[in-house]
C-alpha positions in Angstrom: 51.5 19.1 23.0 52.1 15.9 21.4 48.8 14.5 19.3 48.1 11.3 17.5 47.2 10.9 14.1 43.6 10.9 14.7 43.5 14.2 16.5 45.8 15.6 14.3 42.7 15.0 11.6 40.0 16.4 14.1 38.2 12.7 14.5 36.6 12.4 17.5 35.6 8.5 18.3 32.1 9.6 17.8 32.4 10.8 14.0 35.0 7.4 13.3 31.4 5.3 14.9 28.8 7.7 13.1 30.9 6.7 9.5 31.2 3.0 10.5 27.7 2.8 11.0 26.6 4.6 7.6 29.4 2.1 5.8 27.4 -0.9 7.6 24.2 0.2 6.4 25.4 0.6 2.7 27.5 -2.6 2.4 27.0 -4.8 5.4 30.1 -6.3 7.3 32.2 -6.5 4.4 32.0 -3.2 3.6 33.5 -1.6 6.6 37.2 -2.0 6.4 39.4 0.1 7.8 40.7 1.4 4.9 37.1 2.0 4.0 36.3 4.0 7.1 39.7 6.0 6.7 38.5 7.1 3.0 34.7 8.1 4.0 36.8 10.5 6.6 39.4 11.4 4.3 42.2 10.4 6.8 45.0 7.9 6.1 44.2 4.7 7.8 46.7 4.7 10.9 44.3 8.3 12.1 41.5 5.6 12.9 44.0 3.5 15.5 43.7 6.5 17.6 39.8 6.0 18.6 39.3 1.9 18.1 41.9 -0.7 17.8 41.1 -2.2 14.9 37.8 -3.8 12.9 36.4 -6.2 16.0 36.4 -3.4 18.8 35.2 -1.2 15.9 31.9 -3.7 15.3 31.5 -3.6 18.8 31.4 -0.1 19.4 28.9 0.8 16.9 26.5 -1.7 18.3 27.2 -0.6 21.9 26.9 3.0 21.0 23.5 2.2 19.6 21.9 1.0 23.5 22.5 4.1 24.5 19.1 4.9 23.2 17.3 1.9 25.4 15.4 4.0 27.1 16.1 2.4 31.3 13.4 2.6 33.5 13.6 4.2 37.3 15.5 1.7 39.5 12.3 2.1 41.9 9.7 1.3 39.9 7.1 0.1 41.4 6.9 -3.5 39.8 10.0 -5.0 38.6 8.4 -6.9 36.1 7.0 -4.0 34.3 10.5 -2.7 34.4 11.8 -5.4 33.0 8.7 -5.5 30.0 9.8 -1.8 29.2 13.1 -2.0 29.0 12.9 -5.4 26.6 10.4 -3.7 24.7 12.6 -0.2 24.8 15.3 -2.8 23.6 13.6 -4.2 20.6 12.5 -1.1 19.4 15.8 0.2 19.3 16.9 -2.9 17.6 13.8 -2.4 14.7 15.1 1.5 14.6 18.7 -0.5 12.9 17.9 -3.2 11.2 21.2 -3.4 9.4 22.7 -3.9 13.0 20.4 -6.3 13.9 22.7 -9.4 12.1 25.6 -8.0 13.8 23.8 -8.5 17.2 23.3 -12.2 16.1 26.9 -12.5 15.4 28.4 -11.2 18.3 26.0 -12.5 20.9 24.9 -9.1 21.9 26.8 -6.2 22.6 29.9 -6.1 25.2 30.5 -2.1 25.3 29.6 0.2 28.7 26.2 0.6 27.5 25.2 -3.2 27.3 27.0 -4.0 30.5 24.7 -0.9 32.0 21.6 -2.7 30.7 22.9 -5.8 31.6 23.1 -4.2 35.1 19.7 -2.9 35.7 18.0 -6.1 34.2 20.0 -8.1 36.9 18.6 -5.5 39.4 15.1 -5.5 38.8 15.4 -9.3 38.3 17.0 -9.6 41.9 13.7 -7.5 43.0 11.3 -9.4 41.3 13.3 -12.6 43.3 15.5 -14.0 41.2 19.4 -14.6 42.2 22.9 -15.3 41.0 22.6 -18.0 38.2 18.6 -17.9 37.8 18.9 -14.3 37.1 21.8 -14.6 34.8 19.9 -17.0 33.1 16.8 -14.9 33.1 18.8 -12.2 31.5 20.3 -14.1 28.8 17.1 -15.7 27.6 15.0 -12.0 27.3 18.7 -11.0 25.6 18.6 -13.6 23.0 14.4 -13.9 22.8 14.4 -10.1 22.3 17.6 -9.9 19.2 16.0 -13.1 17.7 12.8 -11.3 17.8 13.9 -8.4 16.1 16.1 -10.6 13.6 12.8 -12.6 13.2 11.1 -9.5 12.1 13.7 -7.2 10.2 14.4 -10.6 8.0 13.1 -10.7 4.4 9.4 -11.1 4.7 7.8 -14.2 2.9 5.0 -14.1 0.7 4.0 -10.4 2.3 1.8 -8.4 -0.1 2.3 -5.2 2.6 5.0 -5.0 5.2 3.1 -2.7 7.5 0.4 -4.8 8.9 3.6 -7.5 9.7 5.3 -5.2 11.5 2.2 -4.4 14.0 1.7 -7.8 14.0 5.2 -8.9 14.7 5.1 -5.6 17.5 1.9 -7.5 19.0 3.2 -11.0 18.7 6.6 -9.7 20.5 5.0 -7.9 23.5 2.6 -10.8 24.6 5.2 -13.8 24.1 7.6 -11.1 26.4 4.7 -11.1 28.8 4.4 -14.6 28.7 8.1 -15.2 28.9 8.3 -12.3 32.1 5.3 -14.5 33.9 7.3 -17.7 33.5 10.5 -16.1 34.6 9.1 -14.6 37.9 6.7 -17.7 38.7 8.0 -18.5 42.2 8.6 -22.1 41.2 11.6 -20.4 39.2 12.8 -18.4 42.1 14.3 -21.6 43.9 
């Protein structure tokens, strides 16, 4: 049985993501190179080609891989909009839970992988219960997307004049869940549905 290099070095796509993330952390963007990568695993370079194709779809791996911790709510729950208020707030939580991802979300817009287009599926869902269709629902989805990253970017920034971090953070956690609320009310307002 014929193996590529990457097998050949017992990588599995999940070790080549768990690595790129620890090389984000430590040095940011420009620290993960490929080359980088291939040394933390101790495997020559063209091992990594067997799992991601190359730096771009290796960035957006790592932030897909980390949705799969959103936690999704039940596709029948009762009200829609409390769905959708769970699954933002699941969302930013996860998003404070990485901060050094956070920037990469910025950057690439959110995520593209399996596990954002899942999210992005069940927001359009619960969206289409709560009454919203086609382009106001797209639209719906992509302002929680971006109010929810620029949120977390908002709050995993360099604090300003902060004597003690933690109060922020609850207040930022507060601030977050009633301007979601807010935005969730505006969203669903029948004058929005048209």
């Amino acid at each position: 049985m014929d193996r590529r290099p990457g097998q050949r070095a017992g990588l599995t796509r999940e070790r080549v993501l768990a690595a790129a993330h620890e090389l984000l952390g430590a040095g940011g963007v420009d620290g993960l190179t490929m080359r980088a990568l291939a040394r933390r695993l101790e495997v020559a370079p063209n091992a990594l080609y067997s799992h991601v194709p190359g730096k771009t779809a290796l960035l957006d791996a790592v932030i897909d891989e980390v949705l799969a911790q959103v936690e999704v709510p039940a596709m029948d729950v009762a009200d829609p909009v409390t769905g959708l208020h769970a699954l933002m707030c699941s969302t930013y939580d996860v998003l404070l839970g990485h901060p050094d991802l956070v920037p990469l979300y910025l950057a690439r817009n959110g995520a593209r992988g399996a596990n954002a287009r899942h999210l992005g599926d069940v927001m359009l869902a619960l969206l289409d219960r709560a009454g919203l269709r086609e382009a106001r629902a797209r639209e719906a989805l992509s302002v929680l997307i971006v109010y929810t990253i620029g949120f977390a970017a908002f709050t995993t920034g360099p604090p300003i004049d902060v004597p003690d971090p933690e109060p922020r953070a609850e207040q930022m956690r507060e601030n977050f869940d009633s301007g979601l609320r807010w935005l969730l009310a505006g969203i669903t307002a029948p004058s929005m549905r048209a």
